[in-house]
N, CA, C and O atoms as a GROMACS GRO file, in nm:
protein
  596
    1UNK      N    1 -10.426  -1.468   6.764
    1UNK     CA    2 -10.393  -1.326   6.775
    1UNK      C    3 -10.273  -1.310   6.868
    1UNK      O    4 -10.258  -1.377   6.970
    2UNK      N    5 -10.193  -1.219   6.826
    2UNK     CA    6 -10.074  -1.187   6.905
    2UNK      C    7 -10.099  -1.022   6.977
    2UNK      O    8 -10.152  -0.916   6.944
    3UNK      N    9 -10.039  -1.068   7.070
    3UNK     CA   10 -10.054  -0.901   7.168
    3UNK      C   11  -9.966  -0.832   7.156
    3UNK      O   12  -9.893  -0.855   7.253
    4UNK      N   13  -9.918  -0.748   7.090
    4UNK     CA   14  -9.762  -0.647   7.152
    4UNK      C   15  -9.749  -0.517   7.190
    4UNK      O   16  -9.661  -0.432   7.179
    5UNK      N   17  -9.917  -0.527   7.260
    5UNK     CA   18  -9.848  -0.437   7.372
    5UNK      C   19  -9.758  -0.416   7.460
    5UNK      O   20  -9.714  -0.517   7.513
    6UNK      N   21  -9.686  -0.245   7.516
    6UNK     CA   22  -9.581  -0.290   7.569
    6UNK      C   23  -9.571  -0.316   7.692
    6UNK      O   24  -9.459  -0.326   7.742
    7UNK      N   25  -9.724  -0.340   7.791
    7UNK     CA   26  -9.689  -0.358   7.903
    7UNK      C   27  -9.693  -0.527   7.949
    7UNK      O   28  -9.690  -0.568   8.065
    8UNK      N   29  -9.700  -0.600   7.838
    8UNK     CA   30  -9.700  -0.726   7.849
    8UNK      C   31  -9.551  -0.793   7.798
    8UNK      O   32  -9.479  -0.864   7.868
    9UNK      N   33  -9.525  -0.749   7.644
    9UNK     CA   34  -9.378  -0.740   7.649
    9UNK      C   35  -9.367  -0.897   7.592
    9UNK      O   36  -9.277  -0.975   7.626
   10UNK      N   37  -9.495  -0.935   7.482
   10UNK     CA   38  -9.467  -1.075   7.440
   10UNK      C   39  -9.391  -1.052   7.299
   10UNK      O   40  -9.323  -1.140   7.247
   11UNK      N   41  -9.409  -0.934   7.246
   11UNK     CA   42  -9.316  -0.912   7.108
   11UNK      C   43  -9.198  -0.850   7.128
   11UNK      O   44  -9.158  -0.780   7.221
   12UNK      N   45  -9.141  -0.891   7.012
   12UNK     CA   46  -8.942  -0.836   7.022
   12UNK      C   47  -8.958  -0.662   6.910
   12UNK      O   48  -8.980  -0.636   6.792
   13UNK      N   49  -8.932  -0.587   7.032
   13UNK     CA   50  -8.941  -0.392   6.993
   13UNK      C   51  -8.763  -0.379   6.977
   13UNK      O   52  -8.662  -0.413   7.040
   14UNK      N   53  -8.788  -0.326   6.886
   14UNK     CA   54  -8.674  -0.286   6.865
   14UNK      C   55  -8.656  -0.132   6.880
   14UNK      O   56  -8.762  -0.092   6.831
   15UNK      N   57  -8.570   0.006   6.928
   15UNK     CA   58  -8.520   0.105   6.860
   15UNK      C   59  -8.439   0.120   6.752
   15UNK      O   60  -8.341   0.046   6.751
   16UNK      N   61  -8.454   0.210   6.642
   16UNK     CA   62  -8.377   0.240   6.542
   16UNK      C   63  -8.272   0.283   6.588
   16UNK      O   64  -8.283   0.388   6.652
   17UNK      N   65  -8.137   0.224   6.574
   17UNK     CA   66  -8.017   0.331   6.618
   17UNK      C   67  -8.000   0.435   6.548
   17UNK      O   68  -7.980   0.543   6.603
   18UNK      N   69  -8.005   0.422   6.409
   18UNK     CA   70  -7.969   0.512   6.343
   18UNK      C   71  -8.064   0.627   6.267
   18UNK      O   72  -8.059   0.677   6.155
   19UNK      N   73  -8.160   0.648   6.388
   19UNK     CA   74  -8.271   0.771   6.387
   19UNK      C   75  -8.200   0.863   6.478
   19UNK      O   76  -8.091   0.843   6.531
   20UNK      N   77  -8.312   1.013   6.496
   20UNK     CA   78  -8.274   1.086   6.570
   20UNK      C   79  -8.323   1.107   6.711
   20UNK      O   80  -8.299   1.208   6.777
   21UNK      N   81  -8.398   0.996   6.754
   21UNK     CA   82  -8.448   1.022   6.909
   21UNK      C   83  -8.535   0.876   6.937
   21UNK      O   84  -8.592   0.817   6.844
   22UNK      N   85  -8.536   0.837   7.047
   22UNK     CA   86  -8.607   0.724   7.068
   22UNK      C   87  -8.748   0.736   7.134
   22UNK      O   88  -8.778   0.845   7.182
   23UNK      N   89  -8.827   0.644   7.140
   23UNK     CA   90  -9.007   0.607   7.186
   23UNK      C   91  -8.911   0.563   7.316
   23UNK      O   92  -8.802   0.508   7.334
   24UNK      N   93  -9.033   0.628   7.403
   24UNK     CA   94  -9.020   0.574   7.533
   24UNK      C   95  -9.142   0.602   7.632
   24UNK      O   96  -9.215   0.701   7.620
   25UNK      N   97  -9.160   0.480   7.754
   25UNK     CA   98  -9.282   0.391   7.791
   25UNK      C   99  -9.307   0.546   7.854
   25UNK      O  100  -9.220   0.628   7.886
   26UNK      N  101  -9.464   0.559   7.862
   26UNK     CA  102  -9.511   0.675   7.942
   26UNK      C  103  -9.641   0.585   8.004
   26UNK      O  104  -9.662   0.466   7.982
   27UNK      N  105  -9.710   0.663   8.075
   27UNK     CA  106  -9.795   0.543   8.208
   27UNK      C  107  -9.869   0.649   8.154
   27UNK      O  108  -9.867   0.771   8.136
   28UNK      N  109  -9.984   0.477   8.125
   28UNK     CA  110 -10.171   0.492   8.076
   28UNK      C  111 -10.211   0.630   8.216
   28UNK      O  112 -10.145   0.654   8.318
   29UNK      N  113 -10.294   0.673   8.185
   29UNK     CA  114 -10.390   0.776   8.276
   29UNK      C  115 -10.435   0.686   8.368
   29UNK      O  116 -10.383   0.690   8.479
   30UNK      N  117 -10.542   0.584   8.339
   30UNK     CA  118 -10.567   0.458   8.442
   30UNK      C  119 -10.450   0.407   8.563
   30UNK      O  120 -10.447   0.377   8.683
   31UNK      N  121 -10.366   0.418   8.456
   31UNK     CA  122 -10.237   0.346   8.580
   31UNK      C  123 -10.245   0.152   8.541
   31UNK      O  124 -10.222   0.065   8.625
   32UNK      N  125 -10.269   0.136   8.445
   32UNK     CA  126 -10.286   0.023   8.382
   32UNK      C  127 -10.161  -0.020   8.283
   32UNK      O  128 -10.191  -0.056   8.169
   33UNK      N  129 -10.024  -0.017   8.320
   33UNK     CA  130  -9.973  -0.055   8.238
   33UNK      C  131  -9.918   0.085   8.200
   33UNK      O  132  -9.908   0.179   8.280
   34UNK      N  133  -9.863   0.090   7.997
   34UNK     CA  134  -9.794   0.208   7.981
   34UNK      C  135  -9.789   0.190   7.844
   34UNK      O  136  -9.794   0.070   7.815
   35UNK      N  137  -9.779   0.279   7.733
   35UNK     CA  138  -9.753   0.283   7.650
   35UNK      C  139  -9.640   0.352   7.556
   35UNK      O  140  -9.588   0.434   7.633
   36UNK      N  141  -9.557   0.366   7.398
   36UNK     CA  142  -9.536   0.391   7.395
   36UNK      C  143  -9.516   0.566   7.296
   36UNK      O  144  -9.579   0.587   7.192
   37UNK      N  145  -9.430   0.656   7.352
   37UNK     CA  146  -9.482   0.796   7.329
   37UNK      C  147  -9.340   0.876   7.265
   37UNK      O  148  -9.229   0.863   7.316
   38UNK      N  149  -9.366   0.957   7.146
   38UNK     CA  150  -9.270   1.086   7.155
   38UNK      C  151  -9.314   1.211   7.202
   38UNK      O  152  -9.409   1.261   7.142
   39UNK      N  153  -9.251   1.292   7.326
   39UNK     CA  154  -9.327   1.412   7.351
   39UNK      C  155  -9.272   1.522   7.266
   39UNK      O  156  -9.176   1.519   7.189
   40UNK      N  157  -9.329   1.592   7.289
   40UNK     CA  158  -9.311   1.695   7.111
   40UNK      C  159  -9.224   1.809   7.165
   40UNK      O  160  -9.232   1.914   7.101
   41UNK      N  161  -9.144   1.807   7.269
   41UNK     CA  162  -9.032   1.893   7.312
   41UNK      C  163  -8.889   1.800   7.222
   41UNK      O  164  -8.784   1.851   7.184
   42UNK      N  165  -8.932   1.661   7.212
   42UNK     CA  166  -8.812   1.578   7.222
   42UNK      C  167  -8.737   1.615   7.066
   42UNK      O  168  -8.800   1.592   6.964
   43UNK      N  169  -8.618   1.664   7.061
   43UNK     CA  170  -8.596   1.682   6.925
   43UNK      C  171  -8.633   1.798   6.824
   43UNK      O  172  -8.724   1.877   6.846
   44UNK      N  173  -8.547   1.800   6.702
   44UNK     CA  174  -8.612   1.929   6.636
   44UNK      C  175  -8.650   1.890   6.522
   44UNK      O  176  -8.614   1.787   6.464
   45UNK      N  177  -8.738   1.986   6.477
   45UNK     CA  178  -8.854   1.977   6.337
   45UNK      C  179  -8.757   1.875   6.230
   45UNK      O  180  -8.640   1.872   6.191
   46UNK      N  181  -8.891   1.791   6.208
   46UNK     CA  182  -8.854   1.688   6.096
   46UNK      C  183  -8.744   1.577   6.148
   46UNK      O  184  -8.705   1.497   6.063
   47UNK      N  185  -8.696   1.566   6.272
   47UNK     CA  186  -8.638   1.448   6.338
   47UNK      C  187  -8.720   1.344   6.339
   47UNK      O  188  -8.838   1.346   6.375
   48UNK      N  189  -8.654   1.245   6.296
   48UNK     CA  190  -8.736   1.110   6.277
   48UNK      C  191  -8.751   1.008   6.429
   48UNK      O  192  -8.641   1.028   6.480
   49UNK      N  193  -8.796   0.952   6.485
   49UNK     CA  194  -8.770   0.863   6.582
   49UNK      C  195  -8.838   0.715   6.518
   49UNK      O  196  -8.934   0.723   6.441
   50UNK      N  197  -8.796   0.617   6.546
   50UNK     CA  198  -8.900   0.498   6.444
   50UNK      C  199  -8.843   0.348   6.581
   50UNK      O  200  -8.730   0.321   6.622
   51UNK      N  201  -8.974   0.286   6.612
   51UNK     CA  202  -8.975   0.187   6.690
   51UNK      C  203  -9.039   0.046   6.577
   51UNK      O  204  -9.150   0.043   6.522
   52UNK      N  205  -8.909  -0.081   6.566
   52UNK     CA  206  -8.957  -0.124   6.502
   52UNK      C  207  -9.026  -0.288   6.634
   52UNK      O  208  -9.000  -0.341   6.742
   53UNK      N  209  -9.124  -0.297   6.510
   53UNK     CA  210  -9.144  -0.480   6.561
   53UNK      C  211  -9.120  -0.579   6.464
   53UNK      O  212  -9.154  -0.582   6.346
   54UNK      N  213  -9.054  -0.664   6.538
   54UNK     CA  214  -8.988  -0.771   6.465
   54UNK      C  215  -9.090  -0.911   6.495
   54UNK      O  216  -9.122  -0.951   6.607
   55UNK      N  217  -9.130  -0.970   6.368
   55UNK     CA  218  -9.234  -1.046   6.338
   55UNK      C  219  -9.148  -1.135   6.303
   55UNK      O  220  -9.047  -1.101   6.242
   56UNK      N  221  -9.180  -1.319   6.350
   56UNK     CA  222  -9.181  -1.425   6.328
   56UNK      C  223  -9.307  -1.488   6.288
   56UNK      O  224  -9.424  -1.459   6.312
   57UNK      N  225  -9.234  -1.610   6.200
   57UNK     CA  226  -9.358  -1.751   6.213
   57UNK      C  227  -9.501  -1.658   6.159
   57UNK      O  228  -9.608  -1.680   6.216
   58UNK      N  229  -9.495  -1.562   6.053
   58UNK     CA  230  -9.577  -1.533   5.991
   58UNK      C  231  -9.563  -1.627   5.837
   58UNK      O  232  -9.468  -1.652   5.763
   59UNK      N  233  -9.730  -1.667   5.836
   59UNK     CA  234  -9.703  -1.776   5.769
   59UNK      C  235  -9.714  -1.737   5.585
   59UNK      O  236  -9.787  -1.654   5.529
   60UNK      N  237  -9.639  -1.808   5.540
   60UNK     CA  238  -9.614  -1.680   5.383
   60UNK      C  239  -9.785  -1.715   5.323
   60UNK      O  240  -9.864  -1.760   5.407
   61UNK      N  241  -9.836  -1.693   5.179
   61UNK     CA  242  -9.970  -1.680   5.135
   61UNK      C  243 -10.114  -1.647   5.215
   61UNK      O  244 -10.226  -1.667   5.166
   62UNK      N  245 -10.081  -1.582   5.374
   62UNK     CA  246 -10.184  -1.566   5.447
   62UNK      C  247 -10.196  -1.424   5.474
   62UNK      O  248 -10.110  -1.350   5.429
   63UNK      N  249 -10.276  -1.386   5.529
   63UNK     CA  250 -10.362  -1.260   5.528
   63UNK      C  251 -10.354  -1.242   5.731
   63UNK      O  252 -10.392  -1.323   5.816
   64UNK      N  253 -10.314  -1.154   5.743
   64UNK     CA  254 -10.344  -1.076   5.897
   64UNK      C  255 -10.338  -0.918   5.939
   64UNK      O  256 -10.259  -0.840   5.887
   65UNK      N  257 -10.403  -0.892   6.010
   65UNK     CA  258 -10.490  -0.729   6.057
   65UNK      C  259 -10.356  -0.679   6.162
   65UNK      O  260 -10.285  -0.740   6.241
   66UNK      N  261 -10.360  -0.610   6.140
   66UNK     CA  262 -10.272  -0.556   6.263
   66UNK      C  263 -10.337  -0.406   6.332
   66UNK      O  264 -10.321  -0.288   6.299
   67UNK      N  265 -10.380  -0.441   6.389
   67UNK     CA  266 -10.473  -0.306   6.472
   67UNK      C  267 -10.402  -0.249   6.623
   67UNK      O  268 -10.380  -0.327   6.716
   68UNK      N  269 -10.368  -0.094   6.629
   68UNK     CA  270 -10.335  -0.036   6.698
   68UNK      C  271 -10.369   0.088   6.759
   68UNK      O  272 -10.409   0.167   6.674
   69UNK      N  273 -10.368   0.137   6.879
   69UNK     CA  274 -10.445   0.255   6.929
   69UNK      C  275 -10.329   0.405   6.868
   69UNK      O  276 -10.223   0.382   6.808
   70UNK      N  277 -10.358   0.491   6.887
   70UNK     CA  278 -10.250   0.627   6.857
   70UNK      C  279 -10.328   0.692   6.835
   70UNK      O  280 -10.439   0.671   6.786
   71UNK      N  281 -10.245   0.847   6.897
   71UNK     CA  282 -10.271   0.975   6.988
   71UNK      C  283 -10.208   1.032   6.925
   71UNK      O  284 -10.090   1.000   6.940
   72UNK      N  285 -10.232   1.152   6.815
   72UNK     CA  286 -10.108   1.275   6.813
   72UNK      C  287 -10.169   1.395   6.887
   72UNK      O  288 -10.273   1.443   6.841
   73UNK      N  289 -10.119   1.444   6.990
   73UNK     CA  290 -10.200   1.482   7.090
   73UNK      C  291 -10.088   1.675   7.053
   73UNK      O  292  -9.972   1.701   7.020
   74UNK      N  293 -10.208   1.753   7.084
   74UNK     CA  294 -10.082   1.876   7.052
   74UNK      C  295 -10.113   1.974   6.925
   74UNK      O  296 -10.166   1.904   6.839
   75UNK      N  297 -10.104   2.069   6.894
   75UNK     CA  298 -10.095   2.130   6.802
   75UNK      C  299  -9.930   2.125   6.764
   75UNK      O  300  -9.834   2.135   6.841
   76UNK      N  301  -9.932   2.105   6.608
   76UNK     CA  302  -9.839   2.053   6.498
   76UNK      C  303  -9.757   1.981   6.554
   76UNK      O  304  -9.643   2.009   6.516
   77UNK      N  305  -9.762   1.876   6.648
   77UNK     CA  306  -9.683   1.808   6.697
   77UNK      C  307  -9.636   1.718   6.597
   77UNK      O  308  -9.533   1.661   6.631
   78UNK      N  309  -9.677   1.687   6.488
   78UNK     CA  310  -9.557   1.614   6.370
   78UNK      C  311  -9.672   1.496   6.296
   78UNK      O  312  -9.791   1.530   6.294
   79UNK      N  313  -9.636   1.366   6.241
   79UNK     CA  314  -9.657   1.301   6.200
   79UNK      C  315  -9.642   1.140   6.238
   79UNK      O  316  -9.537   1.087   6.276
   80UNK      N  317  -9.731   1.092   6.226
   80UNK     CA  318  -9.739   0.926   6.236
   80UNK      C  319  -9.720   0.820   6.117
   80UNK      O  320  -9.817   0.771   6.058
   81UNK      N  321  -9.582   0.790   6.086
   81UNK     CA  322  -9.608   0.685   5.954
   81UNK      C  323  -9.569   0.539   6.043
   81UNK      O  324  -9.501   0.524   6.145
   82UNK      N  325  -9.648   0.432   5.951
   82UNK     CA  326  -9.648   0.273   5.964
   82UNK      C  327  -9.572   0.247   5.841
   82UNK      O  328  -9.593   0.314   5.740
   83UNK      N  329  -9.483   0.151   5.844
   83UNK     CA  330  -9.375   0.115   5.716
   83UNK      C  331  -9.432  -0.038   5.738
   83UNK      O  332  -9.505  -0.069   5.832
   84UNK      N  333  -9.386  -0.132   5.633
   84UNK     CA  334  -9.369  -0.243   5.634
   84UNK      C  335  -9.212  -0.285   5.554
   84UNK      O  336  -9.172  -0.249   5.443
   85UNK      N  337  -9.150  -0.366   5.648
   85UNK     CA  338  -9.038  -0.433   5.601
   85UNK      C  339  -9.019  -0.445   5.450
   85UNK      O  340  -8.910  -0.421   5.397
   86UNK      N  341  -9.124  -0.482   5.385
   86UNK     CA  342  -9.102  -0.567   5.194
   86UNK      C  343  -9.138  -0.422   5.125
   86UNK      O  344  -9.125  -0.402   5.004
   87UNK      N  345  -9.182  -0.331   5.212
   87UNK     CA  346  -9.212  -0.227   5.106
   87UNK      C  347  -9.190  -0.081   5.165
   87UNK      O  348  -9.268   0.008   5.196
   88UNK      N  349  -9.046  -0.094   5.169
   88UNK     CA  350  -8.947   0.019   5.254
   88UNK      C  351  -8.972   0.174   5.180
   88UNK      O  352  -8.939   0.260   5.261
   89UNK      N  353  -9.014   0.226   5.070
   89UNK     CA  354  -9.047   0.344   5.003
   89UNK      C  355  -9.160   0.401   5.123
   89UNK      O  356  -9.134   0.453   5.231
   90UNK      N  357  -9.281   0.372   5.066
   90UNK     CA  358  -9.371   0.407   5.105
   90UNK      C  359  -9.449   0.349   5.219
   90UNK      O  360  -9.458   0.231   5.251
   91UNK      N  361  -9.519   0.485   5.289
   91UNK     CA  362  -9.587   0.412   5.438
   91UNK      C  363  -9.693   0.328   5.381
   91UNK      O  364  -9.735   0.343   5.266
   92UNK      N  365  -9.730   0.250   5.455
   92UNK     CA  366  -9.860   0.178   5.458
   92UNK      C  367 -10.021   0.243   5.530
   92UNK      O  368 -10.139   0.216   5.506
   93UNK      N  369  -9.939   0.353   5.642
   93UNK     CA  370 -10.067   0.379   5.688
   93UNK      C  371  -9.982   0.544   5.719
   93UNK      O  372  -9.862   0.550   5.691
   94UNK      N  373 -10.037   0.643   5.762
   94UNK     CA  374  -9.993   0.764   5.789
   94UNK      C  375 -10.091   0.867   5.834
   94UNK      O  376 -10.197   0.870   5.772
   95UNK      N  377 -10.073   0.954   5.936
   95UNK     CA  378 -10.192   1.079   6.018
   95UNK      C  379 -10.049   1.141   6.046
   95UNK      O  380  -9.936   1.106   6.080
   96UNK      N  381 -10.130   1.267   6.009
   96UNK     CA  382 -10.042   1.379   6.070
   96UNK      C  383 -10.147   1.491   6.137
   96UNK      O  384 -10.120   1.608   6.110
   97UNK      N  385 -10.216   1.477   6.187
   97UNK     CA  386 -10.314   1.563   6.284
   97UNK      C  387 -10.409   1.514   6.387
   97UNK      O  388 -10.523   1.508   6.341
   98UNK      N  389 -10.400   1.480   6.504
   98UNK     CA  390 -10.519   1.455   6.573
   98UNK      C  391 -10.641   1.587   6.559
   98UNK      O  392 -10.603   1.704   6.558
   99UNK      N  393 -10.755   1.561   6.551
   99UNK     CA  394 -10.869   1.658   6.547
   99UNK      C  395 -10.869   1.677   6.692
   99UNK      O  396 -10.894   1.795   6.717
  100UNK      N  397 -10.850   1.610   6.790
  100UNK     CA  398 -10.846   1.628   6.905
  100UNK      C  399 -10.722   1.512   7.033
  100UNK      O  400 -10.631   1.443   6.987
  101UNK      N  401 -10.750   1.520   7.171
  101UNK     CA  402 -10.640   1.434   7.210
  101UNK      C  403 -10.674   1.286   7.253
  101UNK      O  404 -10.618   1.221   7.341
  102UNK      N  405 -10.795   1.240   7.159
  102UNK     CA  406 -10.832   1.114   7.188
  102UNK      C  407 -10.726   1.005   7.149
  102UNK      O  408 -10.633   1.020   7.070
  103UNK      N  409 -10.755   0.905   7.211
  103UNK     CA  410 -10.705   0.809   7.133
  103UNK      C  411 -10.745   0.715   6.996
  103UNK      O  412 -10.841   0.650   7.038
  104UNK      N  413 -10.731   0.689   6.908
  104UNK     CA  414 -10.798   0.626   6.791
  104UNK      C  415 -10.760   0.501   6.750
  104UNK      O  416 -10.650   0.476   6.799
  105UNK      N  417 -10.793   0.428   6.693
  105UNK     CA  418 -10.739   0.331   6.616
  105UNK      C  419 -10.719   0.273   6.479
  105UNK      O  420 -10.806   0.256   6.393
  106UNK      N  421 -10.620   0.250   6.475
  106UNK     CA  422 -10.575   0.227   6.302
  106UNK      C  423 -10.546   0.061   6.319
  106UNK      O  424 -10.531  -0.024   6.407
  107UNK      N  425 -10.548   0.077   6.141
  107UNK     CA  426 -10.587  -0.096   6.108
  107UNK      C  427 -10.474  -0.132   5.974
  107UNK      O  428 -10.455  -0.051   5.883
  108UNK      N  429 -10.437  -0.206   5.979
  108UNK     CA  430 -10.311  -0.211   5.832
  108UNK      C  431 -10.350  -0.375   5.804
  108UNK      O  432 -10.376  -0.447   5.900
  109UNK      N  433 -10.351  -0.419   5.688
  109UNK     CA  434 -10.394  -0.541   5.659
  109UNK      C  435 -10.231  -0.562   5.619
  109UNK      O  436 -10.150  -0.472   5.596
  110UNK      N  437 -10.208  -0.706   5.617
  110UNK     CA  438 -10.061  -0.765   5.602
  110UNK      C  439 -10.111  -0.879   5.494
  110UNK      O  440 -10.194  -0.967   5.516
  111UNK      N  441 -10.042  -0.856   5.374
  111UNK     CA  442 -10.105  -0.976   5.270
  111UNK      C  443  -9.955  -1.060   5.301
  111UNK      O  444  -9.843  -1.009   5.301
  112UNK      N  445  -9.984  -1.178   5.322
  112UNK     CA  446  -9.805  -1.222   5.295
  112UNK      C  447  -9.848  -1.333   5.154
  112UNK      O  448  -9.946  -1.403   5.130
  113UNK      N  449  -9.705  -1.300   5.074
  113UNK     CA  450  -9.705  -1.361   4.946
  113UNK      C  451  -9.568  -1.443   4.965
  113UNK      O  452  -9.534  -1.469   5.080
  114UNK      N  453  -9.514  -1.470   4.893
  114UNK     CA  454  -9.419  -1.603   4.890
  114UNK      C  455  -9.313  -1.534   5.042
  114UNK      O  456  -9.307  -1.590   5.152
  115UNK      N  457  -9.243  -1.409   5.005
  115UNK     CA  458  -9.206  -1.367   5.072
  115UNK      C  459  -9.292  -1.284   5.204
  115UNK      O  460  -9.388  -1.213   5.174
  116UNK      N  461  -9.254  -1.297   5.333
  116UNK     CA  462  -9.328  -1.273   5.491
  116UNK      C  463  -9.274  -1.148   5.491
  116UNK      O  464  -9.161  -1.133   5.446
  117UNK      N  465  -9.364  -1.015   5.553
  117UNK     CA  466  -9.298  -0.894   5.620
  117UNK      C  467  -9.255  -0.978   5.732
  117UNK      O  468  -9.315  -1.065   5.795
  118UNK      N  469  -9.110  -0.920   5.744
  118UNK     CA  470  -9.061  -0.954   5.856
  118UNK      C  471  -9.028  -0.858   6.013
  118UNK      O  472  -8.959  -0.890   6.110
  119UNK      N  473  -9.104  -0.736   5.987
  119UNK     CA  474  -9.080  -0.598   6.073
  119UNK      C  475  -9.218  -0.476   6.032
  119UNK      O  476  -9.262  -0.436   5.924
  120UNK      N  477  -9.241  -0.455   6.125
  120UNK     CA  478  -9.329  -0.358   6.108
  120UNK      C  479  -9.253  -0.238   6.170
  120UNK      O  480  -9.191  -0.260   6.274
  121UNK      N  481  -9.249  -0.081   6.103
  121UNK     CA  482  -9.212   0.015   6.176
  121UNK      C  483  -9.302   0.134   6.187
  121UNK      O  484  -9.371   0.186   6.099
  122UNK      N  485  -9.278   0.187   6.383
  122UNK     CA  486  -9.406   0.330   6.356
  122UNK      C  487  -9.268   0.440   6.343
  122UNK      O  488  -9.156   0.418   6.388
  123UNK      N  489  -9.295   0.514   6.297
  123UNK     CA  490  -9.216   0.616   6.297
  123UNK      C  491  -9.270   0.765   6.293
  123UNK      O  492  -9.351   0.811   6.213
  124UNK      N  493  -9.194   0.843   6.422
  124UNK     CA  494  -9.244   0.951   6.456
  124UNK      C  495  -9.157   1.096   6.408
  124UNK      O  496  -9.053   1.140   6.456
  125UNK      N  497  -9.262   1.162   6.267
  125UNK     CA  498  -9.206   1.270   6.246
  125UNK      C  499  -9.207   1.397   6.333
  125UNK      O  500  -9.307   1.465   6.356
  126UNK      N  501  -9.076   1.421   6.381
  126UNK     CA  502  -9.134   1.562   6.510
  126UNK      C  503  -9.175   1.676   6.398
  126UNK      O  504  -9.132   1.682   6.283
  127UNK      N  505  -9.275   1.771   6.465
  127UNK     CA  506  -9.347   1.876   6.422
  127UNK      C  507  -9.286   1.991   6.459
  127UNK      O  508  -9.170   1.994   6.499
  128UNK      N  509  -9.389   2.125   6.445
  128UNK     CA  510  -9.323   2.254   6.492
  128UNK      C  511  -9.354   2.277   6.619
  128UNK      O  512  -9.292   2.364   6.681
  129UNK      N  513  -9.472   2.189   6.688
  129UNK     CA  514  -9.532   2.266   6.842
  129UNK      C  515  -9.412   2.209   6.943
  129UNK      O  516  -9.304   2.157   6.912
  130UNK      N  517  -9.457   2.231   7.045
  130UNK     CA  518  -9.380   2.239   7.174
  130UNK      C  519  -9.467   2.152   7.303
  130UNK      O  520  -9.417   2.106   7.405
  131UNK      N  521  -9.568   2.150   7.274
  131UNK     CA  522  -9.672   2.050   7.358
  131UNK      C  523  -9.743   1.983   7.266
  131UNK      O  524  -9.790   2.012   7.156
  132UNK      N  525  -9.740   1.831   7.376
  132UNK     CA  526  -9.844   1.733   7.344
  132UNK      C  527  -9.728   1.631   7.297
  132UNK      O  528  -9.608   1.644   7.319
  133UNK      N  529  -9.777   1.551   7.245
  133UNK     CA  530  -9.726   1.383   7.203
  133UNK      C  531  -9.759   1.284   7.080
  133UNK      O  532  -9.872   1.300   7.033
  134UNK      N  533  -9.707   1.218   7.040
  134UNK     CA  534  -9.728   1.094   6.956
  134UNK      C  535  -9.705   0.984   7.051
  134UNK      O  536  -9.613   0.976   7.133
  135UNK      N  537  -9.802   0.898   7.031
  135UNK     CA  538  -9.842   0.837   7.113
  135UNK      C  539  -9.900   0.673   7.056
  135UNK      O  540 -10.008   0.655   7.001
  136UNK      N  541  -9.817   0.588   7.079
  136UNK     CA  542  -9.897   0.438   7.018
  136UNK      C  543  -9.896   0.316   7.126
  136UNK      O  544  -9.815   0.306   7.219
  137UNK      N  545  -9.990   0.235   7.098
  137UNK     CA  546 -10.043   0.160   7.226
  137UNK      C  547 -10.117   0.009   7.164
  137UNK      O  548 -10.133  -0.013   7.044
  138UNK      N  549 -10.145  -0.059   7.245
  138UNK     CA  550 -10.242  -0.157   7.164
  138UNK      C  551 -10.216  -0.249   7.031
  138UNK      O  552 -10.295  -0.291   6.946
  139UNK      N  553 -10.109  -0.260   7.045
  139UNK     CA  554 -10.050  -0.299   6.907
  139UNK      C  555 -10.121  -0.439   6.886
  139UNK      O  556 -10.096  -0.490   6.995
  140UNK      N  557 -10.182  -0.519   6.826
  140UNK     CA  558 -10.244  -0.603   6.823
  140UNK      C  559 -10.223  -0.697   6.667
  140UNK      O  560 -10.251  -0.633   6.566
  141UNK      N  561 -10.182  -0.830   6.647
  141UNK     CA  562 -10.187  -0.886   6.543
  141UNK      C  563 -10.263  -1.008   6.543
  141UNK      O  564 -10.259  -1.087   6.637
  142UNK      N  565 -10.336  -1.024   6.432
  142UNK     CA  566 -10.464  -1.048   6.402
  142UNK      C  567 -10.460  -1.201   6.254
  142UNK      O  568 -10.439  -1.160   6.140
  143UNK      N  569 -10.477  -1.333   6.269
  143UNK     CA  570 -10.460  -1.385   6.183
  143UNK      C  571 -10.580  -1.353   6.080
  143UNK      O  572 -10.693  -1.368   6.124
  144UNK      N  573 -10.569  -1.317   5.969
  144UNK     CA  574 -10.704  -1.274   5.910
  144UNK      C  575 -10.729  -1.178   5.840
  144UNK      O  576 -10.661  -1.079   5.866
  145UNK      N  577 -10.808  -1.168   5.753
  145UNK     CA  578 -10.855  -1.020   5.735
  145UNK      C  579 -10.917  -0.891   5.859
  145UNK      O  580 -10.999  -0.924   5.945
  146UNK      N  581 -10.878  -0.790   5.852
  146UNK     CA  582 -10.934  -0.658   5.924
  146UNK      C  583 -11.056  -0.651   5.949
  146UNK      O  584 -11.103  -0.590   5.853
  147UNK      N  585 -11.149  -0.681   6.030
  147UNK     CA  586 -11.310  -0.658   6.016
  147UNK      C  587 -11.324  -0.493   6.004
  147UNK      O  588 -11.278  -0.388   6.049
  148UNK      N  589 -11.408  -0.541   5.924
  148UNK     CA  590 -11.500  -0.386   5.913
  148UNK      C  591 -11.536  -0.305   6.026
  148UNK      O  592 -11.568  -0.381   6.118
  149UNK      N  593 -11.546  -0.183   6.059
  149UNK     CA  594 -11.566  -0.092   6.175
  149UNK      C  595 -11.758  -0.118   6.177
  149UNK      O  596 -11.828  -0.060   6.261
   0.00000   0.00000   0.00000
């Protein structure tokens, strides 16, 4: 299992240059480290911000989980999509509402076939509110299938 969370800092994060606003580290409540956040002042409706991770030495015909924490904290504070590198159209995983300002966790299975994803991206659609955040943390990769909840 690989860690990329960002207060450890063992995976290579990239920013999108050519989005409209960047993720940046905000400090856990604990005081444990920090994660990363768009606050929902940053930017205007439908601005994209997208933080990618850049994946090595994923091995091609194998199977791995990628499990991560995220917060859309806020009324209409926007949207959460997960992209994968080999399949640039459409998200792989996507929330656009927290029911509340917990934190949750999402799970994306990675099939690799001849060809390896080589990048995973979160990307943060800004909304109409004015408070609260998008919020991702815990980024975690997993050789394997996803266990069941």
């Amino acid at each position: 299992s690989v860690d990329c969370s960002f207060s450890r800092g063992v995976c290579d994060w990239k920013q999108d240059a050519d989005d409209d606003f960047d993720w940046n580290p905000a400090d856990r409540d604990r005081g444990d480290g920090y994660y990363m956040a768009v606050p929902a002042f940053v930017g205007h409706k439908n601005d994209m911000g997208r933080l990618k991770l850049l994946l090595t030495d994923l091995k091609p015909r194998s199977s791995y989980c990628l499990t991560f924490s995220y917060r859309l904290a806020g009324e209409r504070v926007g949207k959460l999509r997960v992209f994968l590198a080999n399949k640039k159209t459409a998200p792989v995983w996507e929330q656009n509402k927290g029911e509340d300002e917990r934190w949750r966790t999402g799970k994306i299975e990675l099939f690799q076939g001849a060809e390896t994803t080589n990048s995973v991206t979160f990307e943060s659609e800004r909304g109409k509110g004015k408070t609260g955040e998008i919020g991702v943390d815990n980024v975690i990769l997993i050789s394997g299938l996803c266990p069941e909840d």
